[in-house]
ChimeraX commands (.cxc) that place a marker at each C-alpha (Angstrom):
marker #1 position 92.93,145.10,35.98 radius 0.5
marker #1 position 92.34,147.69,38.90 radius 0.5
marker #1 position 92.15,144.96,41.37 radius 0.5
marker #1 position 95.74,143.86,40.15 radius 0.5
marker #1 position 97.46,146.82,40.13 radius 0.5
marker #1 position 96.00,146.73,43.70 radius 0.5
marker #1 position 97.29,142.52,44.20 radius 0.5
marker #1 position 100.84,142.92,43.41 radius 0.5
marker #1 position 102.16,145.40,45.69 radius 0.5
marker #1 position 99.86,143.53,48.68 radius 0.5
marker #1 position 101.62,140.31,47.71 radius 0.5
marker #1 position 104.57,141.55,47.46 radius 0.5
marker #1 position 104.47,143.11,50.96 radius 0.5
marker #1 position 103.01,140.10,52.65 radius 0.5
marker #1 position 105.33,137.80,51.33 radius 0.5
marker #1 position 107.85,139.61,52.80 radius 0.5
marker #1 position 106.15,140.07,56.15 radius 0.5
marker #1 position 106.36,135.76,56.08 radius 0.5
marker #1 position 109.87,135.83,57.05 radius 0.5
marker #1 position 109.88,138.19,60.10 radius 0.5
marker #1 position 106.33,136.74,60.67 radius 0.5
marker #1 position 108.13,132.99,61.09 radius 0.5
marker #1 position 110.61,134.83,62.90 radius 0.5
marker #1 position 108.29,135.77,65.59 radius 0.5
marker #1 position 108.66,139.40,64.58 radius 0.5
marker #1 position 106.07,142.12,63.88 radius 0.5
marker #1 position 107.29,143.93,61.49 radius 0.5
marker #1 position 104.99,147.02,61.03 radius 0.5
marker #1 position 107.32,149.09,59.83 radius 0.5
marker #1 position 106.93,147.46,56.57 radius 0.5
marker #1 position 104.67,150.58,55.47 radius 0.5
marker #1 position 107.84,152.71,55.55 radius 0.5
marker #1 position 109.84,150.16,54.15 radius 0.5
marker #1 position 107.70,150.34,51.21 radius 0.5
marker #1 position 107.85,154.21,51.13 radius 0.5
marker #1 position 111.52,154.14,51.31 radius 0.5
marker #1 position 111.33,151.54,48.52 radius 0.5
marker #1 position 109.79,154.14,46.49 radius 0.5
marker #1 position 112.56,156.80,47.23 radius 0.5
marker #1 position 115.16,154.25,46.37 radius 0.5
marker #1 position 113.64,153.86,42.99 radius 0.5
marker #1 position 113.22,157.58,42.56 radius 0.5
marker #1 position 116.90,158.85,43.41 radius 0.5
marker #1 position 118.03,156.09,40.98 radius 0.5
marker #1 position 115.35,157.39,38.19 radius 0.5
marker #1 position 116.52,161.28,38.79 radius 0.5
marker #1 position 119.85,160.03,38.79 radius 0.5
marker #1 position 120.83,157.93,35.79 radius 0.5
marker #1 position 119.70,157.69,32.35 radius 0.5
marker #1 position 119.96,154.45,30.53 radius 0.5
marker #1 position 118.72,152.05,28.11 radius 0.5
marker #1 position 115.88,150.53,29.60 radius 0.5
marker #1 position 117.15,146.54,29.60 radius 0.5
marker #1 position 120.13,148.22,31.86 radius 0.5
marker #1 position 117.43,151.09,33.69 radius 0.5
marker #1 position 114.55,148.88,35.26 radius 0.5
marker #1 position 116.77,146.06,37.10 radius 0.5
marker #1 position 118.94,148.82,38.45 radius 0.5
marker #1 position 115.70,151.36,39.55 radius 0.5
marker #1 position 114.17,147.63,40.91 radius 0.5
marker #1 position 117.23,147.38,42.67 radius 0.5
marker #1 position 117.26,150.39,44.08 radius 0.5
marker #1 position 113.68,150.46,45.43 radius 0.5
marker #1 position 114.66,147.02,47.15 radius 0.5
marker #1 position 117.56,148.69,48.65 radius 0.5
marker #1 position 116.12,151.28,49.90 radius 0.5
marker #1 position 113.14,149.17,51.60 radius 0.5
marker #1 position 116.20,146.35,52.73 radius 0.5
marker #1 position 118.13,149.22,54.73 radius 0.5
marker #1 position 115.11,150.92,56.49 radius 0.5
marker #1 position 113.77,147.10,57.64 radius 0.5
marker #1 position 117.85,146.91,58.81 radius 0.5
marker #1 position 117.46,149.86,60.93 radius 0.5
marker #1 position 114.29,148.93,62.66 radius 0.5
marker #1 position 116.03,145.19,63.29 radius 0.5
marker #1 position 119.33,146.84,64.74 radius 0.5
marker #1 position 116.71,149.07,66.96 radius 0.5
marker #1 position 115.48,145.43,67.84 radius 0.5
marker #1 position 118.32,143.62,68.52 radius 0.5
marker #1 position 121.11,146.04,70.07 radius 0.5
marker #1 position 119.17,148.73,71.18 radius 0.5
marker #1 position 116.34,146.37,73.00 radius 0.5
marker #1 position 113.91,148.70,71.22 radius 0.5
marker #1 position 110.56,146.80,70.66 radius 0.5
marker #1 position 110.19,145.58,66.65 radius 0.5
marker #1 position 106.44,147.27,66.67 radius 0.5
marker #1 position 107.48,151.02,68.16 radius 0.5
marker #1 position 110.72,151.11,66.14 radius 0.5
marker #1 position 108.41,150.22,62.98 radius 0.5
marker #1 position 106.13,152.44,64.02 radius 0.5
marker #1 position 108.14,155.01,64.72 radius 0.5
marker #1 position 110.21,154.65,61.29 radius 0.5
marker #1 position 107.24,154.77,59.66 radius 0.5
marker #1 position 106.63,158.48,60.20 radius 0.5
marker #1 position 110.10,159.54,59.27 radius 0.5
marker #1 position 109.79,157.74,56.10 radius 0.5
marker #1 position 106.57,159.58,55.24 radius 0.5
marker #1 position 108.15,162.22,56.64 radius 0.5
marker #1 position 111.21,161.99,54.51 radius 0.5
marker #1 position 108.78,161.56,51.04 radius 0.5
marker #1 position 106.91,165.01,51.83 radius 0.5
marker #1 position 110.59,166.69,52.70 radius 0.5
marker #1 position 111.79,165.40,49.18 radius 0.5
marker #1 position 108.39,166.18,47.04 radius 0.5
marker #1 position 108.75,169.69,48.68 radius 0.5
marker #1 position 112.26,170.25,48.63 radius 0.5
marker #1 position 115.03,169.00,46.76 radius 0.5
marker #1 position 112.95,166.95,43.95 radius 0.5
marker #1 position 110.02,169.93,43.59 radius 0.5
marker #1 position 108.54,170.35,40.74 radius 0.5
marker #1 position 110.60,173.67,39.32 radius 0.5
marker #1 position 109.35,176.82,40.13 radius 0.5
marker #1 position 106.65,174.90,42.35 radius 0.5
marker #1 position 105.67,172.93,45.36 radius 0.5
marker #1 position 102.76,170.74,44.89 radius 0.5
marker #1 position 101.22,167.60,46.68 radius 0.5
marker #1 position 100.79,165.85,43.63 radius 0.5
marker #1 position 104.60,164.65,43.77 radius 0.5
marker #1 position 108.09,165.28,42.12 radius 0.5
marker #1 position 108.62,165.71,38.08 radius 0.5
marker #1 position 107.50,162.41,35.91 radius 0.5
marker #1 position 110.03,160.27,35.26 radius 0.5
marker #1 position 111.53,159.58,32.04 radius 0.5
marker #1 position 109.97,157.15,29.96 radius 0.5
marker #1 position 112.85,155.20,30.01 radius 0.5
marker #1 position 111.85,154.47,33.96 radius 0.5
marker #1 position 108.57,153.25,33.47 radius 0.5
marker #1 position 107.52,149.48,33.94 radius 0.5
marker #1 position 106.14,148.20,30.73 radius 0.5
marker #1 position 102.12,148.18,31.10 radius 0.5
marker #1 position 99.77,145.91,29.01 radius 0.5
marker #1 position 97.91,147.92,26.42 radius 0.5
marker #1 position 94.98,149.98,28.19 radius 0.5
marker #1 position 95.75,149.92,32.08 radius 0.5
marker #1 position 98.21,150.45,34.59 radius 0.5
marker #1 position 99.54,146.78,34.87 radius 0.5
marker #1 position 102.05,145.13,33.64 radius 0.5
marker #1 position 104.01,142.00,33.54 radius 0.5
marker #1 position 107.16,142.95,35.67 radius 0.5
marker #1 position 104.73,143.20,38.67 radius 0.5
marker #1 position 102.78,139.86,38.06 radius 0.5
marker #1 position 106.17,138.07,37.57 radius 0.5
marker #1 position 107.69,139.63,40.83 radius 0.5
marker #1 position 104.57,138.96,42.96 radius 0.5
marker #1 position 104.64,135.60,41.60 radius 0.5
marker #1 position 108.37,135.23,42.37 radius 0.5
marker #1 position 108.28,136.48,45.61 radius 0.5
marker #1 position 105.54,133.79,46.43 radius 0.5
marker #1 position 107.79,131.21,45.25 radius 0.5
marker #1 position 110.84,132.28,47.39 radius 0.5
marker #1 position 109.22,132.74,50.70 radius 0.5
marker #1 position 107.76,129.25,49.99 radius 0.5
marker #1 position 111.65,127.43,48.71 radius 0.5
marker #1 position 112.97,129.39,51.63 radius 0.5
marker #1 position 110.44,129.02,54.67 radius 0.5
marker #1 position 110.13,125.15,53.70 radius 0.5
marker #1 position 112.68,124.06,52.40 radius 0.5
marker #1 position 116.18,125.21,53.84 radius 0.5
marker #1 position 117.88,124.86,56.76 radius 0.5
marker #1 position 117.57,129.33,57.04 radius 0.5
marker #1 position 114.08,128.93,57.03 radius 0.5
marker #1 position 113.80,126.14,59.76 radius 0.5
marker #1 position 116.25,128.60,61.98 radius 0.5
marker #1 position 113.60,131.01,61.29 radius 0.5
marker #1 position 110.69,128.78,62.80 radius 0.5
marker #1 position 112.96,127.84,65.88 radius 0.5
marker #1 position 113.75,131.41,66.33 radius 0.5
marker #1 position 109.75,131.88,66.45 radius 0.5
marker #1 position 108.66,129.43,68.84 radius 0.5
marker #1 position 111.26,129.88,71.32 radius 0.5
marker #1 position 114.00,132.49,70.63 radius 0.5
marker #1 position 116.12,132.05,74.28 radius 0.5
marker #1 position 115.50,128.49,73.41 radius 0.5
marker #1 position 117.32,128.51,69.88 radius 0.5
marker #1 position 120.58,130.71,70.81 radius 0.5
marker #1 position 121.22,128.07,73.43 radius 0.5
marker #1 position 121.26,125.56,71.09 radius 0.5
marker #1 position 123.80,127.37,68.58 radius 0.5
marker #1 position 121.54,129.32,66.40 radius 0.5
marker #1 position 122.89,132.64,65.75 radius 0.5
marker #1 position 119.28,134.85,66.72 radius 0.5
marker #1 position 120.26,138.17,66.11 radius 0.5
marker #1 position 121.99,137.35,62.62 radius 0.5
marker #1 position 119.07,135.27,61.30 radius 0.5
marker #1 position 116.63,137.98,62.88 radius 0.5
marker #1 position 118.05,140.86,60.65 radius 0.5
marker #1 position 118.61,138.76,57.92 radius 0.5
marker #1 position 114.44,137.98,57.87 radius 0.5
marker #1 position 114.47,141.90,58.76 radius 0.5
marker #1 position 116.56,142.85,55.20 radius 0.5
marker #1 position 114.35,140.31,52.90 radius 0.5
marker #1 position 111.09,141.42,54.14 radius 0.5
marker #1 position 112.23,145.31,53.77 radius 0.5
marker #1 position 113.61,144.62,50.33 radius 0.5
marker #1 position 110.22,143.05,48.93 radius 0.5
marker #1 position 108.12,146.15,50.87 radius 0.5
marker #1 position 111.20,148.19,48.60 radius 0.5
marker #1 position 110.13,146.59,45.80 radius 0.5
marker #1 position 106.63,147.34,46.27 radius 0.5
marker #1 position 107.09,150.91,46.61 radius 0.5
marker #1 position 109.19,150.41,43.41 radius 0.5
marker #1 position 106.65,149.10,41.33 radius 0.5
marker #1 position 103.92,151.87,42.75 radius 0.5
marker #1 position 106.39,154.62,42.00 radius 0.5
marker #1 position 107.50,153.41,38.36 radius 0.5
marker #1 position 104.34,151.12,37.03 radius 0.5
marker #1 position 101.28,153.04,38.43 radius 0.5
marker #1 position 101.91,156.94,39.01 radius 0.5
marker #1 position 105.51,157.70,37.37 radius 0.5
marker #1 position 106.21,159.70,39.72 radius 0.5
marker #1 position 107.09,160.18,43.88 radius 0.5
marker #1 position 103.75,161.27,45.59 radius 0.5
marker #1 position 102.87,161.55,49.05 radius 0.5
marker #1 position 100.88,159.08,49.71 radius 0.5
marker #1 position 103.23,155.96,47.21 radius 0.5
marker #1 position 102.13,153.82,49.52 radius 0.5
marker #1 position 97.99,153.75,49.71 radius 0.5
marker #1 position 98.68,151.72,52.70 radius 0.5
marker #1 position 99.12,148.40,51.19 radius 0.5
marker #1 position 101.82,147.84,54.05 radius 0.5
marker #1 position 99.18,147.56,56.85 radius 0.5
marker #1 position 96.80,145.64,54.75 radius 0.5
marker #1 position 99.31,142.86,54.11 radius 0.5
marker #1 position 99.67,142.52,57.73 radius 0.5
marker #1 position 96.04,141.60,58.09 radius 0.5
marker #1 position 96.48,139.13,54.64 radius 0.5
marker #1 position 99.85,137.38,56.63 radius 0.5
marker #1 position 97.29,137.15,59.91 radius 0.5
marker #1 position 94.50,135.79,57.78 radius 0.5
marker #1 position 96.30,133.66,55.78 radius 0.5
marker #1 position 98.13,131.88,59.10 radius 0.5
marker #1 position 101.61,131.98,57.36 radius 0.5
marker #1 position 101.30,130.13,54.60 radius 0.5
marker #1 position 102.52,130.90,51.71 radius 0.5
marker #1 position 100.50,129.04,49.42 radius 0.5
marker #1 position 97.41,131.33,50.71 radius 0.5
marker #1 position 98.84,134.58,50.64 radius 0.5
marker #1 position 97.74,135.17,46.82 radius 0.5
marker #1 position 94.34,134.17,46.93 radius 0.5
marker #1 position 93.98,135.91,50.67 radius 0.5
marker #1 position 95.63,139.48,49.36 radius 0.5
marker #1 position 93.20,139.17,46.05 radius 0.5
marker #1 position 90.36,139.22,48.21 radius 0.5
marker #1 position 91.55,142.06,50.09 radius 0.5
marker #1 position 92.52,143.57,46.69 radius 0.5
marker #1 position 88.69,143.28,45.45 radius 0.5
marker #1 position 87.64,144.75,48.51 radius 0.5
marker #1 position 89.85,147.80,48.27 radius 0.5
marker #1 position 88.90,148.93,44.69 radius 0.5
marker #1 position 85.60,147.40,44.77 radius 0.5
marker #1 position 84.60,149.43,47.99 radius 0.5
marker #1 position 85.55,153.17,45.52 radius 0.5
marker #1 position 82.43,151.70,43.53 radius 0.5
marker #1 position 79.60,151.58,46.16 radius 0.5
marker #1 position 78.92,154.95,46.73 radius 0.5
marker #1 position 78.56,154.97,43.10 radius 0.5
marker #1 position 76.43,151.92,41.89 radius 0.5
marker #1 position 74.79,150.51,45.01 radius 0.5
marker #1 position 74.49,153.91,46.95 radius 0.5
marker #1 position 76.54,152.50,50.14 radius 0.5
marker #1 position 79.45,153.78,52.20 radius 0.5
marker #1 position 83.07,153.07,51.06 radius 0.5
marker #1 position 83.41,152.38,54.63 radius 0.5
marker #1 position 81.75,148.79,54.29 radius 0.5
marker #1 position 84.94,147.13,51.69 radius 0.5
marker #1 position 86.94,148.11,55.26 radius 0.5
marker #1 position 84.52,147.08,57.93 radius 0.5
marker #1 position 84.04,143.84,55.73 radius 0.5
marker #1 position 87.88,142.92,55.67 radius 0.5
marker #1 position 87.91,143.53,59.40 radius 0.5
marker #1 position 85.07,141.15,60.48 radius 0.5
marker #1 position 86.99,138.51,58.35 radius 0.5
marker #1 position 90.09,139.18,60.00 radius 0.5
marker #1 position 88.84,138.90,63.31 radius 0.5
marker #1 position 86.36,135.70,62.84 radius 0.5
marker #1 position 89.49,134.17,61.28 radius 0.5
marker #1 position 91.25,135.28,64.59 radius 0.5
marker #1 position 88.74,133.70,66.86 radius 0.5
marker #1 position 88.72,130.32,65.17 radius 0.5
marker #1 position 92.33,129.80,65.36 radius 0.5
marker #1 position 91.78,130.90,69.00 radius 0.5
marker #1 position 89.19,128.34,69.56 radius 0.5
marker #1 position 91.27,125.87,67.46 radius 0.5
marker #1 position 93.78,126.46,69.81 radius 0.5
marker #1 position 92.10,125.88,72.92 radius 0.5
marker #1 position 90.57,122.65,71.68 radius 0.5
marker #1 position 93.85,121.10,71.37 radius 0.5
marker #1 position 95.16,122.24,74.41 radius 0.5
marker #1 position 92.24,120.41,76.20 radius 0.5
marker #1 position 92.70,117.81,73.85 radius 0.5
marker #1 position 96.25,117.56,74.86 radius 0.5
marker #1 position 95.49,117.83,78.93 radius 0.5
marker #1 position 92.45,115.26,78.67 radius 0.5
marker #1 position 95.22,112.89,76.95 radius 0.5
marker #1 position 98.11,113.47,79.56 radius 0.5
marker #1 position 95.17,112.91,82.46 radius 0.5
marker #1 position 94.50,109.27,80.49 radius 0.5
marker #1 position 98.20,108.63,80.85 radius 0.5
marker #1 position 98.68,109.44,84.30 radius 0.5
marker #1 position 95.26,107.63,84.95 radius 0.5
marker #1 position 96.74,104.64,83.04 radius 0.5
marker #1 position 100.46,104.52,84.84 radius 0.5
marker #1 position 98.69,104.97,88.15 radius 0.5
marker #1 position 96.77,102.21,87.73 radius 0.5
marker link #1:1,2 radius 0.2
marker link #1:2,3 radius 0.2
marker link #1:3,4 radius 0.2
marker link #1:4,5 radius 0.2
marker link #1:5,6 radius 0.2
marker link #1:6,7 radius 0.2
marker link #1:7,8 radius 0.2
marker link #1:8,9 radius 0.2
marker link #1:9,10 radius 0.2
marker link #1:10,11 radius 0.2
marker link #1:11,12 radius 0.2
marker link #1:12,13 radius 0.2
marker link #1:13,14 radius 0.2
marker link #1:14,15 radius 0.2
marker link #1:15,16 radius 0.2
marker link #1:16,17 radius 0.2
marker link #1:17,18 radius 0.2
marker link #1:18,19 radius 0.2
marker link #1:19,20 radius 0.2
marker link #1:20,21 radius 0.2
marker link #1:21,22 radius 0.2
marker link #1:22,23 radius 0.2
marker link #1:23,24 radius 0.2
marker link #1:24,25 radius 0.2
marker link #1:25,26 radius 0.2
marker link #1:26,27 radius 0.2
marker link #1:27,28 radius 0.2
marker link #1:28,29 radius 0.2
marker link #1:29,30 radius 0.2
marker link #1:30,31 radius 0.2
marker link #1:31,32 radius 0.2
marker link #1:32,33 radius 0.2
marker link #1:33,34 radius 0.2
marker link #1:34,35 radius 0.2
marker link #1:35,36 radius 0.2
marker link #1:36,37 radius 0.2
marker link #1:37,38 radius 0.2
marker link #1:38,39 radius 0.2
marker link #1:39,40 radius 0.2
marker link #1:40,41 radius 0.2
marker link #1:41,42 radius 0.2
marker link #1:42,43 radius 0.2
marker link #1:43,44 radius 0.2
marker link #1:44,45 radius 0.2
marker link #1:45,46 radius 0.2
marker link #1:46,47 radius 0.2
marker link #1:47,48 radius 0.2
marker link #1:48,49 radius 0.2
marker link #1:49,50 radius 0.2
marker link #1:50,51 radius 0.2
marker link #1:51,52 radius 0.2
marker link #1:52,53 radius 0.2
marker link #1:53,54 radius 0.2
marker link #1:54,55 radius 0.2
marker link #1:55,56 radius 0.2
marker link #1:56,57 radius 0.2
marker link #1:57,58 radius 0.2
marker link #1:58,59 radius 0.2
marker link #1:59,60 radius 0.2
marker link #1:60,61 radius 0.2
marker link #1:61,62 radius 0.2
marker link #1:62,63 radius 0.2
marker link #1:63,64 radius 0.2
marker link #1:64,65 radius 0.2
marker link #1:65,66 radius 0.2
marker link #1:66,67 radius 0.2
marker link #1:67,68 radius 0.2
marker link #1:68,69 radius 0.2
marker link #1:69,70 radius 0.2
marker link #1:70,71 radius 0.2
marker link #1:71,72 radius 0.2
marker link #1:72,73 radius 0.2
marker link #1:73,74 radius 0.2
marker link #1:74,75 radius 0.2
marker link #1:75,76 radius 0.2
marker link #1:76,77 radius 0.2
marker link #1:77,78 radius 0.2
marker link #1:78,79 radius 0.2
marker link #1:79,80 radius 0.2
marker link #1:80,81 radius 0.2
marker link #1:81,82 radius 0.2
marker link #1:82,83 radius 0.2
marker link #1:83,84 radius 0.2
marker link #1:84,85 radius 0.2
marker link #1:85,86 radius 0.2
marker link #1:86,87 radius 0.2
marker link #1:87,88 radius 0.2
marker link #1:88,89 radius 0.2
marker link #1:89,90 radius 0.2
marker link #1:90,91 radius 0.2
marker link #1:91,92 radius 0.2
marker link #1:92,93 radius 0.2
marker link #1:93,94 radius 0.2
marker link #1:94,95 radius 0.2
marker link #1:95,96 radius 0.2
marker link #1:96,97 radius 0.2
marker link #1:97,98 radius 0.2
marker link #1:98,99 radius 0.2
marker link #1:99,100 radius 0.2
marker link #1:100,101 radius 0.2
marker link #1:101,102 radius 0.2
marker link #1:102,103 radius 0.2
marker link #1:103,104 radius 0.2
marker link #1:104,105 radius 0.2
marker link #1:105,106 radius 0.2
marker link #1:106,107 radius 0.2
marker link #1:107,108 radius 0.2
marker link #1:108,109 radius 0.2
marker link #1:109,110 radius 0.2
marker link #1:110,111 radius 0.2
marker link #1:111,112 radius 0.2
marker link #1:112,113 radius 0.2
marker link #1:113,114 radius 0.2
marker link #1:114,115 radius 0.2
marker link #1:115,116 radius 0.2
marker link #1:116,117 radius 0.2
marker link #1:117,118 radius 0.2
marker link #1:118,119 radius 0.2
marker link #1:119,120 radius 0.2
marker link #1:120,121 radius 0.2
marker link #1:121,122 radius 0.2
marker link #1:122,123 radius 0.2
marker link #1:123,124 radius 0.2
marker link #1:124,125 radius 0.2
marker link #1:125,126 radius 0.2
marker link #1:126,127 radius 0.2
marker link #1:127,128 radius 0.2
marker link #1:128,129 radius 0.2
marker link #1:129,130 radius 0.2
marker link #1:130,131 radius 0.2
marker link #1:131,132 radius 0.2
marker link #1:132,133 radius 0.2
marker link #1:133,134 radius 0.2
marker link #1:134,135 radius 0.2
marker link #1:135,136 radius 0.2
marker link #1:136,137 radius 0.2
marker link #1:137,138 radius 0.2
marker link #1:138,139 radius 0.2
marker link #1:139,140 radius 0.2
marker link #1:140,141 radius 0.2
marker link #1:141,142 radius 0.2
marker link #1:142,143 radius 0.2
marker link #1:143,144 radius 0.2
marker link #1:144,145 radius 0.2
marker link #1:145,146 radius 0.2
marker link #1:146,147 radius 0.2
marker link #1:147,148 radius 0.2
marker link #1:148,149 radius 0.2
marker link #1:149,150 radius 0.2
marker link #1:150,151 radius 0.2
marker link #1:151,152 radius 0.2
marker link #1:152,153 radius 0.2
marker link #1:153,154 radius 0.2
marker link #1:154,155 radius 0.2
marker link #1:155,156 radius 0.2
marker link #1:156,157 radius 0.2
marker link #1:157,158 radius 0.2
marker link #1:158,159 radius 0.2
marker link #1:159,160 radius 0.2
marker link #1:160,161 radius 0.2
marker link #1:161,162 radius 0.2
marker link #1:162,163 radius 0.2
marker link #1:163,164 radius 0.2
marker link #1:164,165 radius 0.2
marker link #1:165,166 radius 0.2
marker link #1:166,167 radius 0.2
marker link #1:167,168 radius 0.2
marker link #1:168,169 radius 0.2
marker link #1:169,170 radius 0.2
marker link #1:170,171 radius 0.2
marker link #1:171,172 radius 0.2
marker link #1:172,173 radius 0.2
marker link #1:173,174 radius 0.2
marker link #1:174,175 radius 0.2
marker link #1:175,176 radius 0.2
marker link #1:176,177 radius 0.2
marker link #1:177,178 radius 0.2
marker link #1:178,179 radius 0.2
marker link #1:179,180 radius 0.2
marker link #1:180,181 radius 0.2
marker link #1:181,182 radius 0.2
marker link #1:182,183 radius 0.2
marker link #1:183,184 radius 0.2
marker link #1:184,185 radius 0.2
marker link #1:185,186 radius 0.2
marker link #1:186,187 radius 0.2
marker link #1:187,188 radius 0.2
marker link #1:188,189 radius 0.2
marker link #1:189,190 radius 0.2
marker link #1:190,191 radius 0.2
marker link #1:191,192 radius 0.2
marker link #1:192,193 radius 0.2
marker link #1:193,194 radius 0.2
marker link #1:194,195 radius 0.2
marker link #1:195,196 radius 0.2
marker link #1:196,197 radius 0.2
marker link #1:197,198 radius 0.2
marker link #1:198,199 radius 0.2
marker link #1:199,200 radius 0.2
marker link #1:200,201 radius 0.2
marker link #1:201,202 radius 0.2
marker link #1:202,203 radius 0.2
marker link #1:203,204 radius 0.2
marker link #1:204,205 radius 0.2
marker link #1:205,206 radius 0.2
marker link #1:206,207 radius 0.2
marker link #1:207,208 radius 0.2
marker link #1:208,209 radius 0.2
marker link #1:209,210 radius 0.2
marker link #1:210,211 radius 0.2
marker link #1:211,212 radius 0.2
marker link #1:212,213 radius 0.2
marker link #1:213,214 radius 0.2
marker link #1:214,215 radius 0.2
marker link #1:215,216 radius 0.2
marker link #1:216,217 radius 0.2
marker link #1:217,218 radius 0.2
marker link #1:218,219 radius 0.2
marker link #1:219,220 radius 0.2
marker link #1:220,221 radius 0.2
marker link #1:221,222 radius 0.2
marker link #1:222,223 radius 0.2
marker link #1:223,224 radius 0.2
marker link #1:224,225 radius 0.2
marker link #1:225,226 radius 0.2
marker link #1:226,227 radius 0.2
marker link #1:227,228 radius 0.2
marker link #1:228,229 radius 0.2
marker link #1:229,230 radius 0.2
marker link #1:230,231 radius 0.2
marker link #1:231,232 radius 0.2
marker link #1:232,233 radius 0.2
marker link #1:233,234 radius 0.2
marker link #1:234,235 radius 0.2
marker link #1:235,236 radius 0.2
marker link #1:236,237 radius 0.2
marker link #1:237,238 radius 0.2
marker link #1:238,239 radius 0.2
marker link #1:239,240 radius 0.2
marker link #1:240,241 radius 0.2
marker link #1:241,242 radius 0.2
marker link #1:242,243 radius 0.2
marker link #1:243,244 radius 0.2
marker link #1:244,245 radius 0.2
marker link #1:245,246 radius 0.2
marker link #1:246,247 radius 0.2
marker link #1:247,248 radius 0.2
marker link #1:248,249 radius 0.2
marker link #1:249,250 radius 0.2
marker link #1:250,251 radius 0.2
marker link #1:251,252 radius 0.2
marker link #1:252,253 radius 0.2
marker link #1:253,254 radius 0.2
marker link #1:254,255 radius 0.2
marker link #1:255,256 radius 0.2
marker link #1:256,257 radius 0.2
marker link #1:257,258 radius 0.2
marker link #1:258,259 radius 0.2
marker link #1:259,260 radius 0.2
marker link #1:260,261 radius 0.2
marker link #1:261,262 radius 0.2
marker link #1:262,263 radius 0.2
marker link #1:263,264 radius 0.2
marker link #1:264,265 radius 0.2
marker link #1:265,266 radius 0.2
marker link #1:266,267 radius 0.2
marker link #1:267,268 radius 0.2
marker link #1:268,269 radius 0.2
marker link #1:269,270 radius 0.2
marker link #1:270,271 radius 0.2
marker link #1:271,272 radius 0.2
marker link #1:272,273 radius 0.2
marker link #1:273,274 radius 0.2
marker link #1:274,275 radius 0.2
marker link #1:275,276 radius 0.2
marker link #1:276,277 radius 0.2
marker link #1:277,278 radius 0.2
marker link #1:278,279 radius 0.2
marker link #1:279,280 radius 0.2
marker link #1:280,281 radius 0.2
marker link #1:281,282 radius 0.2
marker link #1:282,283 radius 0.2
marker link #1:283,284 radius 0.2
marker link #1:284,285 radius 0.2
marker link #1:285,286 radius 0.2
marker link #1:286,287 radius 0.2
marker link #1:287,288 radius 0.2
marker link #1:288,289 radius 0.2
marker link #1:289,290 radius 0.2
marker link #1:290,291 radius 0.2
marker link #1:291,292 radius 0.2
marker link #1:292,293 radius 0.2
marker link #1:293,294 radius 0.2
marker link #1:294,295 radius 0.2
marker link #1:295,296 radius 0.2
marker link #1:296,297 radius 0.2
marker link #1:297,298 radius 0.2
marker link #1:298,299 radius 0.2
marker link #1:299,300 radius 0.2
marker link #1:300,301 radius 0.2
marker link #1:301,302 radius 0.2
marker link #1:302,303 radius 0.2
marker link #1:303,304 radius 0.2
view
């Protein structure tokens, strides 16, 4: 159960990194994109009170608005203001954990106090419905599983997603032949912020109830490793980001049972990451030899 409380945040994050990913963007500012998820999500819990068929779609909605608008501004950094995509995420990043501490200790403190474990609990009303026992339940299966799904009808399937992969190989390339790059680009931008929204959603209303510092536990840079490792694909993202998963809450336990450093789950999940690096590296330079030992044949063959 641990391990998925820990899986559908990741998944949800990494299938959202697919679409900048295909895009040829590298969006790591999808860390605060998640945080600002969870603010959405809060403001709309502090805000409203109302039956809970009517309360979670709009607190969902507001933790993927919140996440949609902060990916927004680090595309419009991107596109008009010529700002690289990994120092504007970067740099929005540390407002948006910036912004979490300013709320926790200001205007949503706990009354009379200030305290680092996060604003007032929400209502009841506000929380995601958990299976009997542990801190999972079905809403965040079912949108991990959904999310999955879309990237994959989208990325495959329309004429968006194709845009998307011409965009990637060659962006100069597409806008000459009619795509519209900067449109397309912030669209990717928005859909990948509002599933790291929803992310920080389903932290701040399914696992701790509350807005704490640290919503985020840095699933945002871990699903940038599961994208890497899982080479786009949507298909592999879920059994990828379950691996990583295991390794995050399995790696709490080792000090414990087998009287080893936490440290190894992370120095584990980084060997992976870069052996799977090298051998698409070395896949890579086989077929470009491949492909100059077959146009050597050719001009062999037409000189002769």
């Amino acid at each position: 159960a641990d391990v998925l409380v820990a899986l559908a945040p990741l998944v949800l994050c990494a299938a959202g990194l697919l679409f900048t990913f295909t895009a040829g963007k590298w969006n790591i500012g999808i860390e605060g994109q998640m945080v600002m998820g969870a603010i959405g999500a809060t403001w709309v819990a502090r805000t409203f009170g109302l039956p809970t068929v009517i309360y979670l779609p709009l607190l969902l909605a507001g933790g993927a608005c919140g996440g949609a608008l902060w990916a927004l501004l680090a595309g419009i950094l991107h596109t008009r203001g010529r700002v690289h995509e990994i120092f504007a995420g970067l740099g929005l990043n540390f407002v948006a954990i910036a912004t979490t501490n300013f709320m926790i200790f200001g205007p949503w403190r706990q009354p009379g106090i200030a305290t680092m474990s996060g604003t007032e609990m929400f209502r009841k009303s506000a929380w995601l419905p958990n299976f009997s026992g542990v801190s999972l339940g079905p809403v965040e299966l079912a949108l991990g599983a959904a999310a999955i799904v879309v990237a994959t009808l989208a990325l495959r399937g329309t004429i968006w997603g194709l845009r998307l992969k011409a965009i990637g190989k060659k962006e100069r390339a597409a806008y000459i032949l009619g795509i519209d790059t900067e449109r397309n680009t912030l669209v990717a931008f928005a859909v990948s912020g509002a599933c790291a929204g929803l992310a920080g959603a389903v932290q701040a209303l399914g696992l701790y109830h509350r807005l704490i510092p640290s919503i985020s536990s840095g699933y945002g840079y871990l699903a940038i490793l599961v994208c890497l490792l899982a080479g786009n694909r949507p298909l592999l993202v879920a059994p990828v980001a379950f691996f990583f998963a295991a390794a995050v809450k399995g790696s709490l336990q080792l000090p414990l049972v087998m009287q080893l450093d936490s440290a190894l789950g992370g120095v584990l999940q980084g060997m992976l990451v870069l052996m799977a690096l090298l051998a698409q590296g070395y896949a890579a330079r086989r077929r470009r030899v491949s492909m100059a030992a077959d146009t050597q044949d050719v001009q062999a063959t037409g000189g002769g």
